[in-house]
N, C-alpha and C positions, 0 to 999 in steps of 0.2 A: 447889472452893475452900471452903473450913471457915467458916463463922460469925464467928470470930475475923477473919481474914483479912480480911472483907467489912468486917468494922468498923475493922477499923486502916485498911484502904486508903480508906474514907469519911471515915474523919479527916484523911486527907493531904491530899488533894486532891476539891476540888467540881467537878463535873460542867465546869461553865462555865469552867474551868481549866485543864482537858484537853482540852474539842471549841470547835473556833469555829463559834459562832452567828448570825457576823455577816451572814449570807445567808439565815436561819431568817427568811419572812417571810410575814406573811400580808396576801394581795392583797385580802382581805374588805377591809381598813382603807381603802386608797385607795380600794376602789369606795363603801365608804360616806362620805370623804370627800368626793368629788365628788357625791354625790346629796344630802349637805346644804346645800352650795354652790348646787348646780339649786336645789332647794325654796325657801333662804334667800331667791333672788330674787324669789317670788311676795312676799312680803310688805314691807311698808311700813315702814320707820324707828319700833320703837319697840312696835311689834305684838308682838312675844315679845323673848324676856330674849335677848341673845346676851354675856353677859359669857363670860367665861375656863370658870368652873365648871359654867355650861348648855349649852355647848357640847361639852364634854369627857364631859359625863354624859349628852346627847341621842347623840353619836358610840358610848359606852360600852354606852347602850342598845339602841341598831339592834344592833351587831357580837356583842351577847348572843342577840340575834333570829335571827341570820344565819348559814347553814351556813361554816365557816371555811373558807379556801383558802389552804394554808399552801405555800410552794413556796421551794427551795433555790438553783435554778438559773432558767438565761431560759427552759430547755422549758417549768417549772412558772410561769412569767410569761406566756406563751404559751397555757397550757392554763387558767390564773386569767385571762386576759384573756377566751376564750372563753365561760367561763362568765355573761360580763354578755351574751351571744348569745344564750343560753339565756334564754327568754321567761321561763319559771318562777324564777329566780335572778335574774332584772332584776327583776321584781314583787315578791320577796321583800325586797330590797333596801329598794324603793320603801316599801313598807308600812310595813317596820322604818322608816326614817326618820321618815315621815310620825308613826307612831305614839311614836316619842319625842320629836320636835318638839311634839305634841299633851301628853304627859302632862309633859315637862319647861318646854318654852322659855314656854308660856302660861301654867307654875303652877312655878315658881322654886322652887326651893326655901330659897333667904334673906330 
């Protein structure tokens, strides 16, 4: 396929037009959603910021921290489920939260 070719066919049509993505999903997200959830509970009304935007940047922070587990189908829901088995991928987890809860939820940034 020629040079030309590549560019006219990138002009027609975007990636996300042609393949469906709607099963592209990474299971990091729900495991670090649920261990902010766990953590959240240690603390008292009021102790760290939990509005909309330190919430969303403490989650954004861990899942920067954390190996990603990106999976198509249930095998790969199955084998991203596994991975919170894994001692070393559970602690990683843990850390990354802890450690954005620490530098975000105590020190806001508004």
């Amino acid at each position: 396929m020629s040079k030309n070719s590549i560019l006219r066919y990138r002009e027609k049509m975007a990636l996300s037009d042609k393949y469906d993505f709607e099963f592209l999903k990474n299971e990091a997200e729900t495991l670090i959603f649920k261990e902010l959830e766990r953590q959240f509970a240690f603390f008292e009304e009021g102790d760290l910021c939990l509005c909309n935007e330190c919430v969303v940047d403490m989650a954004a922070m861990a899942l920067n921290a954390v190996k990603p587990l990106y999976r198509v189908s249930l095998l790969g829901t199955l084998y991203a489920n596994s991975a919170m088995q894994d001692e070393e991928y559970a602690e990683n987890v843990r850390l990354a939260v802890s450690n954005a809860i620490e530098k975000v939820g105590f020190n806001p940034a508004h």
